[in-house]
PyMOL CGO cylinders between C-alpha atoms (Angstrom):
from pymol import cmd
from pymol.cgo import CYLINDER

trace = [
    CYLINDER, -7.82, -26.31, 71.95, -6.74, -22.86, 72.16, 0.3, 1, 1, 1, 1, 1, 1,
    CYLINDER, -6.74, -22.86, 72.16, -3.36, -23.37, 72.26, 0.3, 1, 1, 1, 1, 1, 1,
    CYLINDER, -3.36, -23.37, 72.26, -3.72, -25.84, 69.05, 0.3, 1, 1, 1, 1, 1, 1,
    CYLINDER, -3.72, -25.84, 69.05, -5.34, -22.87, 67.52, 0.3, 1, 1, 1, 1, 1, 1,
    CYLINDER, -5.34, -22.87, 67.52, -2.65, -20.12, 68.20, 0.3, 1, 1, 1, 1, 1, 1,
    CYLINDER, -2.65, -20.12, 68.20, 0.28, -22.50, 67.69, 0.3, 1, 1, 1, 1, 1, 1,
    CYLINDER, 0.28, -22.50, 67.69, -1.63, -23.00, 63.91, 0.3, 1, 1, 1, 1, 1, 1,
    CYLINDER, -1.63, -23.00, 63.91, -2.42, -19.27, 63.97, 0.3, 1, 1, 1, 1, 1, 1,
    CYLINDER, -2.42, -19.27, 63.97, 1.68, -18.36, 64.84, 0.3, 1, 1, 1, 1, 1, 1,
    CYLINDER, 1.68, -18.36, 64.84, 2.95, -21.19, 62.28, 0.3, 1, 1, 1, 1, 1, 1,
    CYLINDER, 2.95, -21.19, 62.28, 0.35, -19.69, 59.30, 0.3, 1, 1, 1, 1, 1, 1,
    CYLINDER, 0.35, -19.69, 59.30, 2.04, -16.37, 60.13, 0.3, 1, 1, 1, 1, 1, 1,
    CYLINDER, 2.04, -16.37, 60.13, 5.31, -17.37, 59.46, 0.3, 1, 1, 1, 1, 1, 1,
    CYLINDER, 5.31, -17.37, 59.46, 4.55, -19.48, 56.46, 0.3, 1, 1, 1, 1, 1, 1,
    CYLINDER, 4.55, -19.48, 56.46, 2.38, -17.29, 54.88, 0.3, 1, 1, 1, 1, 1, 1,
    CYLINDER, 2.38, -17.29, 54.88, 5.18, -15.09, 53.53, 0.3, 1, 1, 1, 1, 1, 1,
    CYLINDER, 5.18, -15.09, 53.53, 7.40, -17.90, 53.16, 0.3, 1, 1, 1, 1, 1, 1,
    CYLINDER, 7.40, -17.90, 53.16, 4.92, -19.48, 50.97, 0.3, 1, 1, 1, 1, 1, 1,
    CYLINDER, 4.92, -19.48, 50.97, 4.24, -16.00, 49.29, 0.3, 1, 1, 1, 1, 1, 1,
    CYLINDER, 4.24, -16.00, 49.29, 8.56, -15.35, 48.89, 0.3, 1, 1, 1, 1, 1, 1,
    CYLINDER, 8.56, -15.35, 48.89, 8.56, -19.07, 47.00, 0.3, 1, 1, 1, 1, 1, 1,
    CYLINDER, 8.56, -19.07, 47.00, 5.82, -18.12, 44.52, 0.3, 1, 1, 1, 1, 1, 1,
    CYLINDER, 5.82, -18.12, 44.52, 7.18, -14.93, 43.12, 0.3, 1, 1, 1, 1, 1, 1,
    CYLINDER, 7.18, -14.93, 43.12, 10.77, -16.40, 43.06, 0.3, 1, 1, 1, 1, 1, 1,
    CYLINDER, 10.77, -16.40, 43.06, 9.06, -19.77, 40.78, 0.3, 1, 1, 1, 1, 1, 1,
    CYLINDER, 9.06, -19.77, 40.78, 7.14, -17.19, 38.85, 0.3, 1, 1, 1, 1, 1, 1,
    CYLINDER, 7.14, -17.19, 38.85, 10.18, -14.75, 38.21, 0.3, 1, 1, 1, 1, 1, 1,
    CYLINDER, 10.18, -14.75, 38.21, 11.87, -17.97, 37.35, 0.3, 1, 1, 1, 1, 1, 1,
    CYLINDER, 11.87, -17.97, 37.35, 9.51, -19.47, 35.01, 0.3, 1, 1, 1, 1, 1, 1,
    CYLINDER, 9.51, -19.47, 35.01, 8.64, -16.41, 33.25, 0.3, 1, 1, 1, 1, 1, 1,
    CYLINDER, 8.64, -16.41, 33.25, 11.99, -15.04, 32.92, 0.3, 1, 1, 1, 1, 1, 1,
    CYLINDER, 11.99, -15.04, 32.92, 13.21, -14.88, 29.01, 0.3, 1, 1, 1, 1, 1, 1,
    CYLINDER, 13.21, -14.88, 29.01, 15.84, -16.47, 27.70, 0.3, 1, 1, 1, 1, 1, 1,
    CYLINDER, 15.84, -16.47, 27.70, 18.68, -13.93, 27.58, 0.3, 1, 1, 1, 1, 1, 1,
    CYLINDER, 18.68, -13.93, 27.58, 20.13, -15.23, 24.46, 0.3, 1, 1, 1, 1, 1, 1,
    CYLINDER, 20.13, -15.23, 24.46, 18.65, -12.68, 21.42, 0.3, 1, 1, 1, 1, 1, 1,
    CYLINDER, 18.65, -12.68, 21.42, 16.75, -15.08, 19.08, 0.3, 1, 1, 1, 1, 1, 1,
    CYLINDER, 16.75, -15.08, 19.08, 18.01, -14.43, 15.33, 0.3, 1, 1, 1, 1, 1, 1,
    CYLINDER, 18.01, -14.43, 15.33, 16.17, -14.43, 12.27, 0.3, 1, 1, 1, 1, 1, 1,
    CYLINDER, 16.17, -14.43, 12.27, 17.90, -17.59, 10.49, 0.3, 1, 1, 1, 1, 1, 1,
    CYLINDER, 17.90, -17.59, 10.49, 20.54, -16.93, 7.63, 0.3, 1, 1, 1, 1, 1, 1,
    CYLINDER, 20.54, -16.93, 7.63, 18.92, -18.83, 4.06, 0.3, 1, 1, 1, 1, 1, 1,
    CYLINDER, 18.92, -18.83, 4.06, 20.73, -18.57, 1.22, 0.3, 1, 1, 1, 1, 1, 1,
    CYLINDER, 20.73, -18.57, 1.22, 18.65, -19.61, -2.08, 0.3, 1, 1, 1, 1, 1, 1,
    CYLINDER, 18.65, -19.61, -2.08, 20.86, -20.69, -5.17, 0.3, 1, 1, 1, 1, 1, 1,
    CYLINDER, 20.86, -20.69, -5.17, 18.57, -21.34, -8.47, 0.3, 1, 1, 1, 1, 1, 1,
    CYLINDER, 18.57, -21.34, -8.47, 20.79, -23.52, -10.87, 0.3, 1, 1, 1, 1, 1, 1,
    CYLINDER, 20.79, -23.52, -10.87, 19.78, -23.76, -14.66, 0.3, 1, 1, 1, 1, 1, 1,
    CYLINDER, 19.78, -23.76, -14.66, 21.71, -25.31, -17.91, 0.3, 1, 1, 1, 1, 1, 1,
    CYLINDER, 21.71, -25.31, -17.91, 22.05, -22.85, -20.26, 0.3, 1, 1, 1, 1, 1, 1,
    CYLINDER, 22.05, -22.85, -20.26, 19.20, -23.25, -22.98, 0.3, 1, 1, 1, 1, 1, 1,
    CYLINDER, 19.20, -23.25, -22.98, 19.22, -24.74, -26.26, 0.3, 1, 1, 1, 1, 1, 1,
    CYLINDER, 19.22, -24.74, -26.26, 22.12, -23.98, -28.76, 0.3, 1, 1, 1, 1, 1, 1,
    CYLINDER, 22.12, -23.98, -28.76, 22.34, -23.81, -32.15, 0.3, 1, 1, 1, 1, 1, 1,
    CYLINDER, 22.34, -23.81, -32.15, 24.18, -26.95, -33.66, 0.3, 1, 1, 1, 1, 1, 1,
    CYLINDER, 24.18, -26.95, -33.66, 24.53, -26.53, -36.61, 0.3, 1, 1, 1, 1, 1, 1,
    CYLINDER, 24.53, -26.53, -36.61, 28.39, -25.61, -37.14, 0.3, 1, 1, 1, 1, 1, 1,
    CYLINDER, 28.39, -25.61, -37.14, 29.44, -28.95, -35.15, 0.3, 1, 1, 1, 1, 1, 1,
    CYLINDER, 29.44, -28.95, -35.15, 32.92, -27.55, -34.98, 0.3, 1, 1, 1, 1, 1, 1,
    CYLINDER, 32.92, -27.55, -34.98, 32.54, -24.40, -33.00, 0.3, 1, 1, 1, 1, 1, 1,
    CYLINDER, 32.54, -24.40, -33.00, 33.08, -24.82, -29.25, 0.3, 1, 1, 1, 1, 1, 1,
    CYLINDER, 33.08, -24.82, -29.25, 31.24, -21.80, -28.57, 0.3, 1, 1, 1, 1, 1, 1,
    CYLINDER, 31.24, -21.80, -28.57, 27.85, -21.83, -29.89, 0.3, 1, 1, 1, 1, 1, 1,
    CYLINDER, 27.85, -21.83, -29.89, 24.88, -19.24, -29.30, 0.3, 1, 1, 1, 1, 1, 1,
    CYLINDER, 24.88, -19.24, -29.30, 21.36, -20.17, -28.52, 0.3, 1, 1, 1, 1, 1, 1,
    CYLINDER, 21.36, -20.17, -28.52, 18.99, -20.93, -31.45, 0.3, 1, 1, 1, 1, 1, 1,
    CYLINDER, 18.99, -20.93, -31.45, 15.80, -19.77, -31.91, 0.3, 1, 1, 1, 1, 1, 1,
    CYLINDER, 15.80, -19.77, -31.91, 14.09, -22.34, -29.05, 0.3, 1, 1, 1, 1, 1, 1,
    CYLINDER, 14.09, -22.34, -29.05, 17.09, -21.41, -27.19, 0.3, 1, 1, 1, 1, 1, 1,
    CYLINDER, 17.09, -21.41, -27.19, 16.01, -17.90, -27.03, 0.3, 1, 1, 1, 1, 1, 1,
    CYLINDER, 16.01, -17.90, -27.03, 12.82, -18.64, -26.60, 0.3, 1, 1, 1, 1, 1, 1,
    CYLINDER, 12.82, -18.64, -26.60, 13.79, -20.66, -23.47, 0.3, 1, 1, 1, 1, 1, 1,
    CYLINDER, 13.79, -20.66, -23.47, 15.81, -17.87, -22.04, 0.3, 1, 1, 1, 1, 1, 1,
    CYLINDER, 15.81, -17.87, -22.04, 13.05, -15.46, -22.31, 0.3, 1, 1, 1, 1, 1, 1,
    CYLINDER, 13.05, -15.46, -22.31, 10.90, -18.03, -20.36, 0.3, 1, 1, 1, 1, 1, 1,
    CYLINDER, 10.90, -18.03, -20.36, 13.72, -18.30, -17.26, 0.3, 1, 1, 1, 1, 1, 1,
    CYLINDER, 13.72, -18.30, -17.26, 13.52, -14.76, -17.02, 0.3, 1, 1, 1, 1, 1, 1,
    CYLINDER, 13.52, -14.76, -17.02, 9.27, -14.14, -16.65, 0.3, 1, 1, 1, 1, 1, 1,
    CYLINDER, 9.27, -14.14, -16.65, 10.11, -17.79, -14.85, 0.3, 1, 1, 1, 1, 1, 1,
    CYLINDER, 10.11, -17.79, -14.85, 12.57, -15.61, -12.25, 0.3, 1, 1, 1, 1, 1, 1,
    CYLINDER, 12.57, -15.61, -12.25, 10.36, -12.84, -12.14, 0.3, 1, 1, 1, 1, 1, 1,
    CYLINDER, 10.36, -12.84, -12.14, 8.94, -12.64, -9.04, 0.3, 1, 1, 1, 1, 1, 1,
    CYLINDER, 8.94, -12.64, -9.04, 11.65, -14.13, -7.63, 0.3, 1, 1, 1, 1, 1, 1,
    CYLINDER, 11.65, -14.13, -7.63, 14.22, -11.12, -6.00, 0.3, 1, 1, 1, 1, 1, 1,
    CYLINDER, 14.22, -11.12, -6.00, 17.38, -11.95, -7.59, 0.3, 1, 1, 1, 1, 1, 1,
    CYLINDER, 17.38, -11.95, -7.59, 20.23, -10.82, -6.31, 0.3, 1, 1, 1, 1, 1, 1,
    CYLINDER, 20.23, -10.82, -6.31, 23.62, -11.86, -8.04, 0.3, 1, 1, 1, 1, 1, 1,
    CYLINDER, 23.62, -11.86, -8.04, 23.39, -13.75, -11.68, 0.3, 1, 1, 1, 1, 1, 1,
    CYLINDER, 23.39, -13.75, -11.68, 26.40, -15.94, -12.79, 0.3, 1, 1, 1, 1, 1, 1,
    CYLINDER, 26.40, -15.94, -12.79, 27.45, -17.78, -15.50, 0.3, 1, 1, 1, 1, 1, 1,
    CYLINDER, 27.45, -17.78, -15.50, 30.20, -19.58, -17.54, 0.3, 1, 1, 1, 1, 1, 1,
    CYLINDER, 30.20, -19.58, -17.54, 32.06, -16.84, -19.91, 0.3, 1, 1, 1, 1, 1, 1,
    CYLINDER, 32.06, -16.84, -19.91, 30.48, -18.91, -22.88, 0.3, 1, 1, 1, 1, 1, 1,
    CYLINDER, 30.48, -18.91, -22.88, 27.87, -17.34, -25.08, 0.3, 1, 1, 1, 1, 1, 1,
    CYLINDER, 27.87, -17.34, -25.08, 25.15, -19.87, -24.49, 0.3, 1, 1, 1, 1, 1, 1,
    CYLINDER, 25.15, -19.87, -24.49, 25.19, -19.34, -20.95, 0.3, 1, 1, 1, 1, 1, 1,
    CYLINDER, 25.19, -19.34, -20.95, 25.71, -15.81, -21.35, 0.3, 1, 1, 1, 1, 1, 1,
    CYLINDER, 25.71, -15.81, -21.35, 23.08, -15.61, -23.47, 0.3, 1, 1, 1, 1, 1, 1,
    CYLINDER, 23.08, -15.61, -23.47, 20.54, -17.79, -21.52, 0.3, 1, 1, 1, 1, 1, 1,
    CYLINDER, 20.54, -17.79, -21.52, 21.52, -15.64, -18.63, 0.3, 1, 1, 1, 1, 1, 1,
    CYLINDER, 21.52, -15.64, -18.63, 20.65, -12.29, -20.59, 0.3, 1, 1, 1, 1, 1, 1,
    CYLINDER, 20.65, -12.29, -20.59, 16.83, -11.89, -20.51, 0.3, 1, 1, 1, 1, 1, 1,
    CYLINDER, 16.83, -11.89, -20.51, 16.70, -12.52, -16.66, 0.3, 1, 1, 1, 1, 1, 1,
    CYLINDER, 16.70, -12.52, -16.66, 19.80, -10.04, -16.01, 0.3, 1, 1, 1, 1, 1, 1,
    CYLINDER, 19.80, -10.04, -16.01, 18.13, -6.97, -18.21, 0.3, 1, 1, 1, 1, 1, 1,
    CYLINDER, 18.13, -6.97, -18.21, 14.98, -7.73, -16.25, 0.3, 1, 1, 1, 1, 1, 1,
    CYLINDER, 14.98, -7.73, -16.25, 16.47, -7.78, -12.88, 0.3, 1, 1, 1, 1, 1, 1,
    CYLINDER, 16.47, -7.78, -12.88, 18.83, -4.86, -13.89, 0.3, 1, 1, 1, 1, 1, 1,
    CYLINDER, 18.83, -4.86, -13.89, 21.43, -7.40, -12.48, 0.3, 1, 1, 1, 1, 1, 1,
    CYLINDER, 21.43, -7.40, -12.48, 25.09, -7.90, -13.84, 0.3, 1, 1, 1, 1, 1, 1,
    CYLINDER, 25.09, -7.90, -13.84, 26.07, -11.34, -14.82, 0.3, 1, 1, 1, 1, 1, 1,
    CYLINDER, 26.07, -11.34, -14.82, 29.56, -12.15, -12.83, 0.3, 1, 1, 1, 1, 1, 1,
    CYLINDER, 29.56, -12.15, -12.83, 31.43, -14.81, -14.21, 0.3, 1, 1, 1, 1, 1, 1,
    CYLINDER, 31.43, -14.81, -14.21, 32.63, -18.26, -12.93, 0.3, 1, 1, 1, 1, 1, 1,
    CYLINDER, 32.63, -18.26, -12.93, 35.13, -21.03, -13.74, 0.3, 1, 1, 1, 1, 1, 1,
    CYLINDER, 35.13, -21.03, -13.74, 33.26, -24.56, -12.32, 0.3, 1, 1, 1, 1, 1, 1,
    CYLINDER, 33.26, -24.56, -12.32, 37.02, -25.97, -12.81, 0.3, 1, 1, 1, 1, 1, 1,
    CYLINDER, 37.02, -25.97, -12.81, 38.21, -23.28, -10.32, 0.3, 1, 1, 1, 1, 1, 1,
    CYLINDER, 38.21, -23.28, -10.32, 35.53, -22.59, -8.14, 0.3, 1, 1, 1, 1, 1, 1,
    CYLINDER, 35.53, -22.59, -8.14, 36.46, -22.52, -4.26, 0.3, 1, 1, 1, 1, 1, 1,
    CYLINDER, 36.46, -22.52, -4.26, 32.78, -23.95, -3.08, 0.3, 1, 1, 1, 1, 1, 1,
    CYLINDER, 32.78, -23.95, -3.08, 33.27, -22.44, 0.32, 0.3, 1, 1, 1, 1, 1, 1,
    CYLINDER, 33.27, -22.44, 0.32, 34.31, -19.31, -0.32, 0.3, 1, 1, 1, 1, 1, 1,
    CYLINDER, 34.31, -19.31, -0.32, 31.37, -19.24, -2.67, 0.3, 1, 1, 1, 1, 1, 1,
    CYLINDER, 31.37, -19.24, -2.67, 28.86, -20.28, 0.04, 0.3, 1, 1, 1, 1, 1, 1,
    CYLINDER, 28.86, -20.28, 0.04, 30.06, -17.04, 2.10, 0.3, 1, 1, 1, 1, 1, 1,
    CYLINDER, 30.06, -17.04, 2.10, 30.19, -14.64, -0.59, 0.3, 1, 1, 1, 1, 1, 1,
    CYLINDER, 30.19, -14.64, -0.59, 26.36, -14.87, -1.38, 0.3, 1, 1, 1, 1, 1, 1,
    CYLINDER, 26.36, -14.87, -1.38, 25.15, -16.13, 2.33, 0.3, 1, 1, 1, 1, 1, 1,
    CYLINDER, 25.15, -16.13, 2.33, 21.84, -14.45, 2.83, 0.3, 1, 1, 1, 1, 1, 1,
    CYLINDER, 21.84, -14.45, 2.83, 21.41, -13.89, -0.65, 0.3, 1, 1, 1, 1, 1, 1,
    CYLINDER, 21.41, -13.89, -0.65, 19.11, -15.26, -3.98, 0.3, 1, 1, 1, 1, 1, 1,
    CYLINDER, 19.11, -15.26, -3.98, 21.32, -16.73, -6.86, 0.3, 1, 1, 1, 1, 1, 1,
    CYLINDER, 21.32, -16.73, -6.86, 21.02, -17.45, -10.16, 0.3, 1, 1, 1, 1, 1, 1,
    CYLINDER, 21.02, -17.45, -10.16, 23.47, -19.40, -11.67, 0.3, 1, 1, 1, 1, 1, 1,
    CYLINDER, 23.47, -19.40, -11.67, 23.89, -20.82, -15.52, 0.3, 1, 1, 1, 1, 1, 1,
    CYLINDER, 23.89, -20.82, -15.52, 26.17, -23.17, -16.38, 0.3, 1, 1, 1, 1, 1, 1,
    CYLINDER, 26.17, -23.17, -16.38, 25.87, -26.79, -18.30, 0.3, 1, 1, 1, 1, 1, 1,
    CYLINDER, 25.87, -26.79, -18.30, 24.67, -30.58, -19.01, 0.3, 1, 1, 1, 1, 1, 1,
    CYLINDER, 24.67, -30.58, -19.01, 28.29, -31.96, -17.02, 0.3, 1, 1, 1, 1, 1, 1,
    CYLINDER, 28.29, -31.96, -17.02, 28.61, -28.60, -14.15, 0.3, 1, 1, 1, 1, 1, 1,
    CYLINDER, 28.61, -28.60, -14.15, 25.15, -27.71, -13.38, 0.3, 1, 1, 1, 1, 1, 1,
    CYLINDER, 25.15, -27.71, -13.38, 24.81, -31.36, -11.23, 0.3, 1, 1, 1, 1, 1, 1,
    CYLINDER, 24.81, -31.36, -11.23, 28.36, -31.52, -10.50, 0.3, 1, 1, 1, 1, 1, 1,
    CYLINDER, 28.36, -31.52, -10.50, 27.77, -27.83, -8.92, 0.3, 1, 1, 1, 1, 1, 1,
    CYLINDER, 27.77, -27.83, -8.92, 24.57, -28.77, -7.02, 0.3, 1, 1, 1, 1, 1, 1,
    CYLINDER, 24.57, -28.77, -7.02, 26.52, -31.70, -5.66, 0.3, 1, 1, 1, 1, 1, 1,
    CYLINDER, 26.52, -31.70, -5.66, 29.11, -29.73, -4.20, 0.3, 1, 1, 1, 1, 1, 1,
    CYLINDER, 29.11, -29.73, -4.20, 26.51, -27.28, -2.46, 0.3, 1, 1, 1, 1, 1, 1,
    CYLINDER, 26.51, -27.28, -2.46, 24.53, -30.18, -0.59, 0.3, 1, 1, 1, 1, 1, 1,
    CYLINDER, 24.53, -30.18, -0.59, 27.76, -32.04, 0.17, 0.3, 1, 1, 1, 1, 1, 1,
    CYLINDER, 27.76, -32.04, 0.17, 27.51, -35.37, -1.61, 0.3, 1, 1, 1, 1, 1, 1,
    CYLINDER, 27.51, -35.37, -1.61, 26.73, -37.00, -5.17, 0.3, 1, 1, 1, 1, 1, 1,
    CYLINDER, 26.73, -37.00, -5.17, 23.37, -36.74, -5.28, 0.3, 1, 1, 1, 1, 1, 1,
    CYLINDER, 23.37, -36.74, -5.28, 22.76, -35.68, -9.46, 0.3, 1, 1, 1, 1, 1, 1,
    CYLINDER, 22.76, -35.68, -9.46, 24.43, -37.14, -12.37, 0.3, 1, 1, 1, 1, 1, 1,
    CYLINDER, 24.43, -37.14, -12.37, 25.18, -35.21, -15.51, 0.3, 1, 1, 1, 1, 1, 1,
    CYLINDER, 25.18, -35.21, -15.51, 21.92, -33.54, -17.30, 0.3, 1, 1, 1, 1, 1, 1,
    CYLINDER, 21.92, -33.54, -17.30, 20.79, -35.45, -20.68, 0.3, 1, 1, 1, 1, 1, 1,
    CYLINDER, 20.79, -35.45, -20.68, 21.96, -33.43, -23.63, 0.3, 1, 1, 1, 1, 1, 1,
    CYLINDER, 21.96, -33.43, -23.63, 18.77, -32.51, -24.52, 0.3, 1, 1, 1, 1, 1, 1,
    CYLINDER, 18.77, -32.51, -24.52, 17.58, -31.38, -21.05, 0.3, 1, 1, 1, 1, 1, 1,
    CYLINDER, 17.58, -31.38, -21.05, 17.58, -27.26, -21.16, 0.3, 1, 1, 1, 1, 1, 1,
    CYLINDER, 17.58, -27.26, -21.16, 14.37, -27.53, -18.64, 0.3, 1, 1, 1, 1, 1, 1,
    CYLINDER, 14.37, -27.53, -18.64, 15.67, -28.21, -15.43, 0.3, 1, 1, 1, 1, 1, 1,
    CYLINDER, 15.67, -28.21, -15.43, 15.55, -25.81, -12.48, 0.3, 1, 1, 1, 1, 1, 1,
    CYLINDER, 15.55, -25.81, -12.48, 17.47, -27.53, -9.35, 0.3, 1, 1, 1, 1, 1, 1,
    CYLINDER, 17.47, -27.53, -9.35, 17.38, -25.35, -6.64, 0.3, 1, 1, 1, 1, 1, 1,
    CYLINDER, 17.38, -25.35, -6.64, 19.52, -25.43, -3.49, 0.3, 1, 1, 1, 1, 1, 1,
    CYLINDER, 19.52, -25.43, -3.49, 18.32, -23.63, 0.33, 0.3, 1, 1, 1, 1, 1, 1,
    CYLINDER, 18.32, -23.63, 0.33, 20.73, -23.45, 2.54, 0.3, 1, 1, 1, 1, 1, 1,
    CYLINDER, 20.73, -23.45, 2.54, 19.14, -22.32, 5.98, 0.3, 1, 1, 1, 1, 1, 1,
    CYLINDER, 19.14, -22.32, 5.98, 22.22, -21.71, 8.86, 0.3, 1, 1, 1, 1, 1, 1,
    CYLINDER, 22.22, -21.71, 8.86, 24.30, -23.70, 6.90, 0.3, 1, 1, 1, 1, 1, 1,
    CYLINDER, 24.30, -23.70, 6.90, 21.78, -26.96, 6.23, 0.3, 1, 1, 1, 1, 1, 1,
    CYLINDER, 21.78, -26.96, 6.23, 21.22, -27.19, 2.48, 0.3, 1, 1, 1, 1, 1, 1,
    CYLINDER, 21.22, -27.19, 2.48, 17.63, -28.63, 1.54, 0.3, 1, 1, 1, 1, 1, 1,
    CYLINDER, 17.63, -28.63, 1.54, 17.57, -29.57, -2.37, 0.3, 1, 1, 1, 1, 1, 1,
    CYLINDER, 17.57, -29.57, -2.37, 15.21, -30.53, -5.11, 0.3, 1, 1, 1, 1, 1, 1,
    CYLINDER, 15.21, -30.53, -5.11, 15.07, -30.74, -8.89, 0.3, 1, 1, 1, 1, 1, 1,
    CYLINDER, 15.07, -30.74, -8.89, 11.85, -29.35, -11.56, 0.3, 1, 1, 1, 1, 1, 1,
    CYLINDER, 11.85, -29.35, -11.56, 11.30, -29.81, -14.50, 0.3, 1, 1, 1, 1, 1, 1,
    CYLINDER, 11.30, -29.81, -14.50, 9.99, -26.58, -16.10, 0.3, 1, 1, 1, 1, 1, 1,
    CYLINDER, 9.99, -26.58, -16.10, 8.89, -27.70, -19.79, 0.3, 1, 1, 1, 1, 1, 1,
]
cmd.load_cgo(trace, "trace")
């Protein structure tokens, strides 16, 4: 019996730190961090409106300004933007748009940069405002056609031509674009 015991005695002594060695090299193991640096994600937030209501009644001018709704609309985007950081406003180079745009780039103290939707490289647009909030004014036919183009597929058709209300706005989050359309009457 006493040689059971020291034989157990002589085997617990070698084990012991063996068994001791295997926990702190599992626990240094399991509680070691990932060396890879997590980063805050990249999200990119684009706010697309139609411009607001224009006046009519010369049916022959391609280039109308708002009327009085109109400007009473575009007053609304901008307390509608307000606590929203803006960062970068565009629009077409037409004076509804321009003019829509107005109230919300005075109150952001932002400059409206113009865009061609017939031109426009999507891409290189996605880089230039990554990380950024954008506002961007355009019409019934681009507006959708625009969205569209950010999520990747034909998702809206072209706006009624009485819809100056809607707000479609477009998240893109490391490069995944979320979407959704309001109404805002």
């Amino acid at each position: 019996m006493t040689k059971t015991r020291e034989l157990y005695n002589n085997t617990m002594r070698t084990i012991k730190p063996l068994i001791a060695l295997a926990i702190l090299l599992i626990a240094s193991i399991s509680c070691k961090e990932d060396t890879k640096i997590a980063e805050d994600p990249t999200i990119s937030t684009f706010y697309f409106i139609r411009h607001a209501e224009k006046d009519r009644t010369d049916a022959e001018n391609p280039d109308p300004e708002l009327n009085q709704d109109g400007l009473d609309r575009a007053i609304r985007w901008a307390e509608v933007f307000d606590p929203i950081s803006i960062d970068v406003i565009y629009s077409t180079n037409y004076e509804r748009t321009s003019m829509t745009a107005a109230p919300t780039s005075v109150k952001k103290n932002v400059d409206i940069k113009y865009y061609d939707p017939n031109s426009l490289d999507i891409d290189a647009f996605k880089a230039e405002n990554e990380g950024r909030n954008v506002l961007v004014v355009g019409h019934s036919n681009t507006t959708p056609a625009f969205v569209n183009k950010m999520i990747g597929f034909d998702k809206y058709s072209p706006m009624d031509d009485n819809d100056n209300s809607s707000l479609f706005i477009v998240r893109i989050i490391d490069g995944v674009p979320t979407d959704f359309r309001l109404k805002m009457d």
